[in-house]
C-alpha positions in Angstrom: 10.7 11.6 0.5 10.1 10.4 4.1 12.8 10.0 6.9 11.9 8.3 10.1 14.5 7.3 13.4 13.9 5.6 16.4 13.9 7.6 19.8 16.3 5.7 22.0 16.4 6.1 25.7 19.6 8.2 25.3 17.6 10.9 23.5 14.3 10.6 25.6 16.8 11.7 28.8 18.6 14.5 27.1 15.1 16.0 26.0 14.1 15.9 29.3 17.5 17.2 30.9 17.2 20.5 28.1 13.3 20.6 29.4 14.1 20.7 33.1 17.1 23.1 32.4 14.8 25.6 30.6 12.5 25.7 33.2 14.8 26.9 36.5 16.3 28.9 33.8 12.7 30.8 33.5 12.3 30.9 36.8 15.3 31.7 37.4 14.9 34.9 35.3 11.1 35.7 36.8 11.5 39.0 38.6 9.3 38.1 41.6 6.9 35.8 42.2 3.2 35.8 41.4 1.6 37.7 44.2 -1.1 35.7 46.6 -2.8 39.1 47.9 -6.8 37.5 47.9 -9.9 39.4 48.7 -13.0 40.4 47.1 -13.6 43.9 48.7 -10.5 46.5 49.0 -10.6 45.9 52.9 -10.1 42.1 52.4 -7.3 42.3 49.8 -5.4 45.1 52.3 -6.0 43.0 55.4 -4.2 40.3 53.7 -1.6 41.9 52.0 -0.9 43.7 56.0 -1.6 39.9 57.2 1.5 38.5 54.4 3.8 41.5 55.7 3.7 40.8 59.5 4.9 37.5 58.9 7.8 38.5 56.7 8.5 42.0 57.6 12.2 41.8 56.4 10.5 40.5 53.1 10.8 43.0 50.1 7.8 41.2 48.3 5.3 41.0 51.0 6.1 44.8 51.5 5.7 46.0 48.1 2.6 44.0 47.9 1.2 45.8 51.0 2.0 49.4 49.5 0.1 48.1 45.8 -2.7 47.0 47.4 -3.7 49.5 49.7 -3.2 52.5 47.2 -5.3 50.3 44.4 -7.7 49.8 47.5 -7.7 53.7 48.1 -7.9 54.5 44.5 -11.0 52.2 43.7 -12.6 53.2 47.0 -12.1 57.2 46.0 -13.6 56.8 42.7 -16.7 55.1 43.2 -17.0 57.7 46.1 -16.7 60.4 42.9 -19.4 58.6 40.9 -21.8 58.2 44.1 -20.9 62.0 44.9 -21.7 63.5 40.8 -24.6 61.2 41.0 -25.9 63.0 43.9 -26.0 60.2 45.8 -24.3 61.9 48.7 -25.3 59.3 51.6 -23.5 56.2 49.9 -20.2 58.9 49.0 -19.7 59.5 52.6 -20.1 55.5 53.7 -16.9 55.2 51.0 -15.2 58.1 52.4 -15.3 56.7 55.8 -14.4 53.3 54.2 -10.6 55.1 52.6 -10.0 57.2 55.7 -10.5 53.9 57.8 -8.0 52.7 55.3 -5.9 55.8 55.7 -6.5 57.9 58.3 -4.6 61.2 56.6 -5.7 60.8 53.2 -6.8 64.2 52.1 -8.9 63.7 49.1 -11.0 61.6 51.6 -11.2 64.1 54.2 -11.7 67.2 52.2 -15.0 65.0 50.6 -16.2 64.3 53.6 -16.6 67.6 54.5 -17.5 68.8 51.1 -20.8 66.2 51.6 -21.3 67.5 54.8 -21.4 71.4 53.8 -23.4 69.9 50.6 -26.2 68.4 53.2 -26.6 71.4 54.9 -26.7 73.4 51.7 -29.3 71.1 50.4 -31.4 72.1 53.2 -31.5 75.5 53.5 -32.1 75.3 49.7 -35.3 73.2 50.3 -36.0 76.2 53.1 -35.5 78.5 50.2 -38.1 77.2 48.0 -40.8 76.8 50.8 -40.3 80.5 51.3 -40.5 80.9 47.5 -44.0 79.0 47.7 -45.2 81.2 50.5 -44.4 84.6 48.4 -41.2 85.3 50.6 -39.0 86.1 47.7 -36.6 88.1 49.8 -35.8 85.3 52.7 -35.5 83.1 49.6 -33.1 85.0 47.8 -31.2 86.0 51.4 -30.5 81.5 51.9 -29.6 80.9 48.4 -26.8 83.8 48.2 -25.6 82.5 51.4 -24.9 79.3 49.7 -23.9 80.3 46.4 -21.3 82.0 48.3 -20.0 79.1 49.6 -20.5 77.2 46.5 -20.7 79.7 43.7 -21.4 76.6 41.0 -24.0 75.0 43.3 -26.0 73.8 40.6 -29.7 73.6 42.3 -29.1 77.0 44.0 -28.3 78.8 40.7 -31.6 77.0 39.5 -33.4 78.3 42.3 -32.3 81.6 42.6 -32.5 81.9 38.5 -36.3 80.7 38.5 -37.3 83.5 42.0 -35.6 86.5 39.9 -37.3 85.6 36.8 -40.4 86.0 39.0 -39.5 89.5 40.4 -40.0 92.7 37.8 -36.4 93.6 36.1 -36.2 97.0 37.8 -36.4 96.2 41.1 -34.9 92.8 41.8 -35.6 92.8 45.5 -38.5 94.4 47.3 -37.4 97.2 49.9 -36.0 96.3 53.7 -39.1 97.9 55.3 -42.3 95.8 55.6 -45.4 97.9 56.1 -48.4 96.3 57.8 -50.7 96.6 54.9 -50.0 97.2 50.8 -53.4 99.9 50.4 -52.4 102.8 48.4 -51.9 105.9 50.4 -53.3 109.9 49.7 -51.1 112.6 51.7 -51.3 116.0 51.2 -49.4 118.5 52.7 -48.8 122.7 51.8 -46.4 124.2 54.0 -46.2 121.9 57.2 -43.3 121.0 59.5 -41.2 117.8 58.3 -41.6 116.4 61.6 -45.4 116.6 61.7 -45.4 115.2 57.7 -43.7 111.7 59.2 -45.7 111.7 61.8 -49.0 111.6 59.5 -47.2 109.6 57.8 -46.7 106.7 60.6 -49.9 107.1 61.0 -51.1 106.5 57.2 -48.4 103.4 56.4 -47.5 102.3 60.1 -44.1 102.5 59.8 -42.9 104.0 63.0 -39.7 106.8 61.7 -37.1 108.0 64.0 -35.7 111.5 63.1 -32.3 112.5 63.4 -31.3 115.0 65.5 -30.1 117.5 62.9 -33.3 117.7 60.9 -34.7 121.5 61.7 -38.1 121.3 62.6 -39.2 124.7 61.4 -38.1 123.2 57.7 -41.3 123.3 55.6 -42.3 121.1 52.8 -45.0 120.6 50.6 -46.4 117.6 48.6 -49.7 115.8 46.9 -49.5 112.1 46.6 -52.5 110.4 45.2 -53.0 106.7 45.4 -49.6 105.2 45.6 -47.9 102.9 46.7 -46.5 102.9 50.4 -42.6 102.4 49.2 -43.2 105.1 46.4 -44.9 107.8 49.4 -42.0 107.3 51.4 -39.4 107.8 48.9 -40.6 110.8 47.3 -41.6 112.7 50.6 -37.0 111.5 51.8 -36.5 113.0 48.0 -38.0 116.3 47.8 -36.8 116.9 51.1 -32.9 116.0 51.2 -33.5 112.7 53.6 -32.8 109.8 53.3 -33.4 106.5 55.8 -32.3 103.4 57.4 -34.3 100.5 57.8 -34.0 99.2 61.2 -36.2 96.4 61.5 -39.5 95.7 59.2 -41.9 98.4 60.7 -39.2 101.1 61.9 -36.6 103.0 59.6 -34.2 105.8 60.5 -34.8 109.2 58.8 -31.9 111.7 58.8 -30.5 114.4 56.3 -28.6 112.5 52.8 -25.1 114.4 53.6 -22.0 112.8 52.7 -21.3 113.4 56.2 -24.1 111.5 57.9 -23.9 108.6 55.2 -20.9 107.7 56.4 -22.2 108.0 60.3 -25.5 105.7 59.2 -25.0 103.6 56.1 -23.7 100.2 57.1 -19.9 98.4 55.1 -20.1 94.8 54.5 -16.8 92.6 53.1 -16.8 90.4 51.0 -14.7 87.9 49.2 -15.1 87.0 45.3 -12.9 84.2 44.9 -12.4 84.3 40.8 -11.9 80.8 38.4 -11.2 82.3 35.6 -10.7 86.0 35.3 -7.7 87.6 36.7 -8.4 88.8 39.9 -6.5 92.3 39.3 -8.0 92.8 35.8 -11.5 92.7 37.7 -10.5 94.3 40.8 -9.6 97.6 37.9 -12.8 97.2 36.8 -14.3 97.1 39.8 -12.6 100.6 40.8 -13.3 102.1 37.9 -17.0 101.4 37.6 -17.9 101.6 41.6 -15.2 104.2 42.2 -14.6 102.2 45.3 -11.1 102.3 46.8 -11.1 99.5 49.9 -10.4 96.9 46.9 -7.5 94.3 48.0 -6.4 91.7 45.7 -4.9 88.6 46.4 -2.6 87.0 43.6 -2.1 83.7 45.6 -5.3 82.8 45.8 -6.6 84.9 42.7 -9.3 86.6 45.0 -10.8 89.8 45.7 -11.9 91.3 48.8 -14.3 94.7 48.6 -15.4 96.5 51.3 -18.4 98.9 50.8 -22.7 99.0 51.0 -24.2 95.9 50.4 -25.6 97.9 47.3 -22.4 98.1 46.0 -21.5 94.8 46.7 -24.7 93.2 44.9 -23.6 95.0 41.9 -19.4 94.2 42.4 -21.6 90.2 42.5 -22.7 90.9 39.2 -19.7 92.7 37.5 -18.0 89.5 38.9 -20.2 87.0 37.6 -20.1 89.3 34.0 -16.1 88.7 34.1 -15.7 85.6 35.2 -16.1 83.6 32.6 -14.1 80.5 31.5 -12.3 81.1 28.1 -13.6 78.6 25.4 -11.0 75.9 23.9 -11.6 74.6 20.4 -10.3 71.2 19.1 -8.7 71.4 16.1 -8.2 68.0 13.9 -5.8 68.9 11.5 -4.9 66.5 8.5 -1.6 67.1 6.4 -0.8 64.9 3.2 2.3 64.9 1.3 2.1 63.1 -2.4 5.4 62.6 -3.9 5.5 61.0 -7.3 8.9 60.2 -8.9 9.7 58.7 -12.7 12.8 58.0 -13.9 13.7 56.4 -17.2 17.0 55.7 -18.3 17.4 54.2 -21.9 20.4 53.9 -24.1 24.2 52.6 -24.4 26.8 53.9 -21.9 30.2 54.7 -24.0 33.2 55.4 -22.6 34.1 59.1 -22.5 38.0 58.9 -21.3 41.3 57.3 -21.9 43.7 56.4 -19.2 47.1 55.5 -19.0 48.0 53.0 -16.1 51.2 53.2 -15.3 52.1 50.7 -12.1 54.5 48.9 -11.3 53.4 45.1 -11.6 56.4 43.4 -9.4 55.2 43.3 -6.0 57.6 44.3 -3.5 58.8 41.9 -1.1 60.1 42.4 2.2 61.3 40.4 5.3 60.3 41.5 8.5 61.8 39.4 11.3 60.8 35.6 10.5 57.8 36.7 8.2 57.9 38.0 4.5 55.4 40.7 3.7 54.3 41.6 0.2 53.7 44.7 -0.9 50.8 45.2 -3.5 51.3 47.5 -6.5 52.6 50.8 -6.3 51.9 53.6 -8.3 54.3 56.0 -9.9 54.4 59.3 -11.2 53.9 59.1 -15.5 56.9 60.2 -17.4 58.4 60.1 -20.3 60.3 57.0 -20.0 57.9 55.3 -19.5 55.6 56.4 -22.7 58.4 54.5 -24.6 57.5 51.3 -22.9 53.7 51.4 -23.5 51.8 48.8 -24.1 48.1 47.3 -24.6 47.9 46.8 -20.8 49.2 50.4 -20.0 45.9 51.5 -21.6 42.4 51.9 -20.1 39.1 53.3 -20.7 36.3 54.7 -18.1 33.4 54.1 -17.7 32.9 50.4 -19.0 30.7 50.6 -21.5 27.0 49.7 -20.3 23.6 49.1 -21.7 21.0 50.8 -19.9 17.3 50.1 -20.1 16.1 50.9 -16.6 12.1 52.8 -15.8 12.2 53.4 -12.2 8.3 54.4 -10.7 7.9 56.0 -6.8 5.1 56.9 -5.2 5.2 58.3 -1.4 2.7 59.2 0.5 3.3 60.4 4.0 0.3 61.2 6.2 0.1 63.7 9.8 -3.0 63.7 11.4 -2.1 66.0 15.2 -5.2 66.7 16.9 -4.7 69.9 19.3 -6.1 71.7 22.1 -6.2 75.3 22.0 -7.7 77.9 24.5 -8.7 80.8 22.6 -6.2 83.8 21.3 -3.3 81.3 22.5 -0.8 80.0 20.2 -0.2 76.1 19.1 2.8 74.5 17.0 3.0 71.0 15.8 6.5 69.8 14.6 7.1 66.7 12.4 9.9 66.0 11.3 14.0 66.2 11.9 16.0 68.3 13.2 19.2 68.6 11.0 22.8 69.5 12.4 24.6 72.7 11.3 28.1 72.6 11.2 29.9 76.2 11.8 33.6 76.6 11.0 35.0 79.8 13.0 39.0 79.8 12.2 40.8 82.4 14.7 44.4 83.3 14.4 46.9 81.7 16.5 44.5 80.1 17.8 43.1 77.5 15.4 39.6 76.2 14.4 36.7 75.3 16.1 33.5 73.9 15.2 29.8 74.6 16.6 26.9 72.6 16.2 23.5 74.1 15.3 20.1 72.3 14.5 17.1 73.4 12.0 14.2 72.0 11.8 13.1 70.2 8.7 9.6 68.4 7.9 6.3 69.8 8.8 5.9 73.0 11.6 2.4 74.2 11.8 1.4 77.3 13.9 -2.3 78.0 14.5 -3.8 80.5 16.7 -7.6 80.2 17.2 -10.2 83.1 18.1 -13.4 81.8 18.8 -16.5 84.2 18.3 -19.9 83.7 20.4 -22.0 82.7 16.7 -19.1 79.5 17.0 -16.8 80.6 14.6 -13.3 80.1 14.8 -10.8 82.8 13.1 -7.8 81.1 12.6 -4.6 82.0 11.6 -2.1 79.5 10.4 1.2 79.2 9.1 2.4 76.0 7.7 6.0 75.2 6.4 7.1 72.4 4.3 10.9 71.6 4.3 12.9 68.6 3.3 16.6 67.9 2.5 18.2 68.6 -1.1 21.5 68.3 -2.7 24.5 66.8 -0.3 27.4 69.1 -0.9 31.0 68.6 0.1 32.8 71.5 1.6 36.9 72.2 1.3 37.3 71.1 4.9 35.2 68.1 4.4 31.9 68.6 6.2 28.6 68.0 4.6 26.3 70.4 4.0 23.2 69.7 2.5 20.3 72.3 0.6 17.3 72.6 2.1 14.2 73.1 0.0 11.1 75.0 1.5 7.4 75.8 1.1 5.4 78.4 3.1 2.1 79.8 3.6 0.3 81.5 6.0 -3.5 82.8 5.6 -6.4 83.2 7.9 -10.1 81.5 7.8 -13.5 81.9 9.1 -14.8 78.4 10.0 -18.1 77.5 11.4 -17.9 74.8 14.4 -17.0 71.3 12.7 -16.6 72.7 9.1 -13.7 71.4 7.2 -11.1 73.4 5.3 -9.0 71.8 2.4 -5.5 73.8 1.7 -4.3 72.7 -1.5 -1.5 73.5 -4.4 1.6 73.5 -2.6 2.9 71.6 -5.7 6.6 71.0 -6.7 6.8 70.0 -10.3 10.3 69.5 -11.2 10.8 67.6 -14.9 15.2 67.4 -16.5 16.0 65.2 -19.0 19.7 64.0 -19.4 21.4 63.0 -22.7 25.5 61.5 -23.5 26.0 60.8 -26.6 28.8 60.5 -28.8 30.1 63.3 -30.9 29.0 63.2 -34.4 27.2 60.2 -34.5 25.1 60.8 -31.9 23.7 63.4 -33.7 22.2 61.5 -36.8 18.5 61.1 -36.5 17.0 57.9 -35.5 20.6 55.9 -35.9 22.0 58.6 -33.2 19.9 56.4 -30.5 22.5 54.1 -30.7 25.2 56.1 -29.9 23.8 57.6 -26.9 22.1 57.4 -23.6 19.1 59.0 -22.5 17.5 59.9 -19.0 14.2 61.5 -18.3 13.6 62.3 -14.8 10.0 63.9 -13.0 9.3 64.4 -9.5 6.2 66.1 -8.5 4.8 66.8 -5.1 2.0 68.0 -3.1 1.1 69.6 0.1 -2.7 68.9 1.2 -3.8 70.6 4.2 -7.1 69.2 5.9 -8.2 71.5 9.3 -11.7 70.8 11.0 -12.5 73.1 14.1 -14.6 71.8 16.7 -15.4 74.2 20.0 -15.4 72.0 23.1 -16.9 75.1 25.4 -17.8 79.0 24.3 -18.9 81.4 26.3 -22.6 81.3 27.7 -24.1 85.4 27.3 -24.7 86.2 30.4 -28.2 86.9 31.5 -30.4 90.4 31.3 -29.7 91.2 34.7 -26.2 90.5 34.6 -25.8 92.4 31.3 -27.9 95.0 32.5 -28.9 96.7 35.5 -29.6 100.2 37.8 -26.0 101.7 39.3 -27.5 104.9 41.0 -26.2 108.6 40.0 -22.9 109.9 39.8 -22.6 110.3 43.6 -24.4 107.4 45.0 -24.6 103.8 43.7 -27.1 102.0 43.8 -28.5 99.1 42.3 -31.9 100.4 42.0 -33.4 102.6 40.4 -34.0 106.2 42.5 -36.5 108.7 43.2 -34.6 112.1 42.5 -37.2 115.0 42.2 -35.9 118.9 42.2 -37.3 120.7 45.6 -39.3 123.7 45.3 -41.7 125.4 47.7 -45.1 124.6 45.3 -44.0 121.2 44.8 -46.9 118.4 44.0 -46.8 114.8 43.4 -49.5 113.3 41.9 -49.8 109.4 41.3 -53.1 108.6 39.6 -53.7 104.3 39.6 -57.9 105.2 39.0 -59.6 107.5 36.5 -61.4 108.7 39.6 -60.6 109.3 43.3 -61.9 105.9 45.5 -62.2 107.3 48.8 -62.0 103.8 49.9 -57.9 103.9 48.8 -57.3 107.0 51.5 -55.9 106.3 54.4 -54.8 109.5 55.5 -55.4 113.0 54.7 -53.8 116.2 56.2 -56.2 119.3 55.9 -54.5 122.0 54.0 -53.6 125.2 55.2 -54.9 128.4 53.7 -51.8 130.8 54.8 -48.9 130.1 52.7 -45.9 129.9 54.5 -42.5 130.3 52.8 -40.5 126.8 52.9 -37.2 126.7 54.3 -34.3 125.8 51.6 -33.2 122.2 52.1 -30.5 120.4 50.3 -31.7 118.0 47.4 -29.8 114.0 47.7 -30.6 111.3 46.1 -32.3 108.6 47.9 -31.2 105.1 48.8 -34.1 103.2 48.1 
């Protein structure tokens, strides 16, 4: 069936009327127009959005077209500055610096770049003076540069390379070489029975070249004896300061300061530095504790604001407080976990069988409908029910009688499956706590009735649906110990109290365990299963009960539900903690009385005392450089006081 019509001019108007309508109507609805900001760089697109403003500057369009513009402008300029910057390219990331603060003269991300670059140059030089110094076997300037910059920027990358790489170089026990710089590295012999301290240093210059100042207080009738046989020029000098209660003070390369190791003139000689640890991670008064406890230091200040730590004490002390610091702080790891809950819910319901009618009711109403005028209008009452008496048994009839419930056939199956699926995915730093909810949140109605003052009502909510706490522990083999507690809790039975609210049962399923899983492992949580089977059955009495025949006299339901709580969790560690390395795990800390970060020369004194360094099966005369005749009178040594040496 096909129905055609002409379009008449009439109708070609009136489309076109409904057309044009529609159209102002859209535009009358736009919210602003289309903005004509052009440009291809940032700077072109703000110079003409600045350029559209000037000429309407009462305008509310050109203005916020101004304000979009130059913060997109800003933002795009700042974050290919960030690329150029992490790719190193340090040159181009202060050209788009300039470019946003040219923009926006007190932007700060721009400003605080800028000079990051510029501090970031400079440090990129003295690092490259660092490893030419490395190359020419200047281990110590090396090391000096790169700790200046790693304490400007601790995570400086190619310094931590560097300075990584030069200690790896140097033997474990002795990280840095000593302050003094004798002219020559021969082995010295010195012996000595019974001589003067003051004429033992001076052989002693005159064997190593080191040029020693004595203090004041060392008593030049104090005797001392000692046999040193090839060794070292560091290792003469420190045990002639130990068996002789000195110690010394390096002032430049070839000179040192000798005076007696008393608590007294350690604190006239030995030189405090200060400095600031500025901690990431750790707390700063968890390590400043550890810090007093391990150093025994006591000028330890902590500052909460900016989570740092200042220390004032020996630069020994403070190269170890470096590495205590760099032990501590540590960023806590954080574990992904990707956690997978399924609920199956199966539900059969089979209703078979004839519906009777179980009751008999008499329906006594009046069937007049009551009529009454109200003004002008008539108004009709419907039926009205009356109490039953016995009157009106007498006047029963067919119509007064009725039976409930209509008699039904039923032949009904009814089949659900649900399946409802939660897949969170959750951050967690480690030994902190994480909960998922999913679900409702159910209102409690509380009735509190007070005498002569009446009832009240307050409103409570419970959760109900999925709630899932996990708390992780990650381990340094990348385990993950977790601990989880999961819930399960839906709505039951509706229930009807005597003031009329609506309560409802609340059925619930719990379990909480704990598990050992290996980085990206998967762990399946299963039999949380609800298996719930009833069977229903009205029949008539008596005839219901005859077999096979009594099928037709009754009515049968047979009802199942069964459901299922899967749990899925996967761990994955995004970052654990690195082990330190040996010499931040492990290193020298002096004696009980002096720390130190090396280790120390501590020989007992005696009068007969010899030292005896052997480096060849025979004597070279070609290694002595000095040798002191000995005397033949033995002269009793004055006591001294026995220190332990600074290195």
């Amino acid at each position: 069936m096909m129905f055609s019509f002409q379009r008449s001019p009439s109708f070609q108007r009136v489309v076109a009327l409904c057309l044009i309508t529609s159209l102002f109507s859209s535009c009358a609805f736009a919210p602003w127009e289309k903005s004509a900001v052009n440009g291809k760089t940032p700077e072109d697109r703000t110079s003409s959005a600045q350029k559209q403003a000037s000429e309407k500057p009462e305008a509310a369009i050109p203005r916020k077209d101004l304000l979009v513009t130059q913060d997109q402008a800003i933002t795009e300029l700042l974050t290919e500055a960030e690329k150029a910057r992490n790719s190193s390219q340090l040159a181009e990331a202060n050209a788009l610096y300039e470019r946003v603060i040219a923009l926006a003269p007190n932007n700060v991300r721009a400003i605080s770049g800028k000079a990051s670059i510029e501090r970031e140059q400079k440090q990129q030089v003295r690092i490259e003076e660092a490893r030419k110094l490395n190359t020419a076997k200047n281990s110590d300037a090396a090391l000096a540069i790169l700790r200046g910059v790693l304490m400007e920027t601790p995570e400086n990358a190619e310094a931590l390379a560097l300075q990584t790489e030069i200690r790896s170089q140097k033997p474990l026990a002795r990280t840095e070489p000593p302050k003094l710089k004798p002219p020559f590295q021969k082995p010295v012999t010195l012996e000595f029975r019974d001589v003067s301290v003051k004429m033992m240093f001076e052989a002693l210059s005159r064997a190593t070249g080191i040029n020693f100042i004595l203090d004041k207080d060392i008593k030049s009738e104090t005797k001392a004896t000692a046999f040193i046989k090839n060794a070292p020029i560091e290792e003469a000098i420190e045990m002639v300061l130990a068996t002789n209660g000195l110690d010394k003070k390096a002032l430049t390369e070839t000179s040192a300061l000798v005076f007696p190791n008393t608590a007294q003139k350690n604190k006239d000689y030995k030189e405090l530095m200060i400095r600031s640890f500025y901690l990431t991670n750790a707390s700063a008064k968890q390590v400043a504790s550890t810090i007093k406890t391990v150093l025994k230091t006591k000028d330890v200040v902590v500052d909460d604001r900016l989570n740092m730590i200042v220390l004032r004490d020996t630069p020994e002390v403070i190269r170890i407080a470096e590495k205590l610091v760099a032990a501590n702080d540590l960023a806590d790891p954080e574990v992904m976990l990707e956690i997978e809950v399924l609920e199956v819910s199966r539900s059969r319901l089979q209703e078979l069988g004839i519906n009777y009618p179980s009751q008999i009711a008499v329906n006594n109403l009046i069937t007049n409908p009551v009529t009454t005028t109200v003004g002008l209008s008539a108004v009709t009452s419907p039926m009205i029910t009356t109490p039953l008496t016995i009157q009106s048994l007498q006047n029963l009839t067919a119509g007064s009688l009725g039976v409930s419930p209509n008699p039904s056939l039923n032949f009904k199956k009814t089949t659900g499956d649900v399946n409802l699926i939660s897949n969170p995915r959750i951050r967690v730093r480690n030994n902190e706590k994480a909960k998922v909810m999913v679900g409702d949140k159910v209102p409690i109605i509380t009735t509190t009735s007070t005498a002569n003052v009446g009832i009240s009502e307050s409103v409570t909510y419970l959760d109900v649906g999925l709630k899932l706490d996990v708390q992780p522990r990650i381990t340094l083999d990348d385990f993950v110990n977790i601990k989880i507690e999961l819930e399960v809790s839906s709505l039951g039975d509706k229930t009807i109290t005597k003031n009329g609210a609506s309560v409802y049962s609340i059925g619930t399923r719990n379990a909480s365990t704990q598990l050992r899983l290996k980085d990206g492992e998967t762990q399946v949580l299963a039999g949380l299963i609800l298996d719930g089977e009833r069977k229903n059955g009205s029949k008539l009495p008596g005839l219901g009960d005859i077999p096979i025949v009594g099928r037709l006299f009754s009515n049968q339901e047979d009802r199942k539900n069964k459901t299922e709580i899967v749990l899925a969790i996967t761990p994955r560690i995004l970052g654990n903690i690195s082990r330190p390395n040996a010499e931040i795990s492990e290193y020298w800390s002096g004696t009980d009385e002096k720390i130190n970060d090396k280790p120390q020369i501590s020989v007992p004194m005696s009068g007969g005392l010899k030292l005896e360094r052997e480096l060849k099966p025979s004597r070279d005369p070609q290694n002595v450089v000095e040798e002191m005749p000995v005397e033949q009178a033995p002269v009793e040594q004055a006591p001294v006081e026995q220190a332990p040496v600074n290195p």
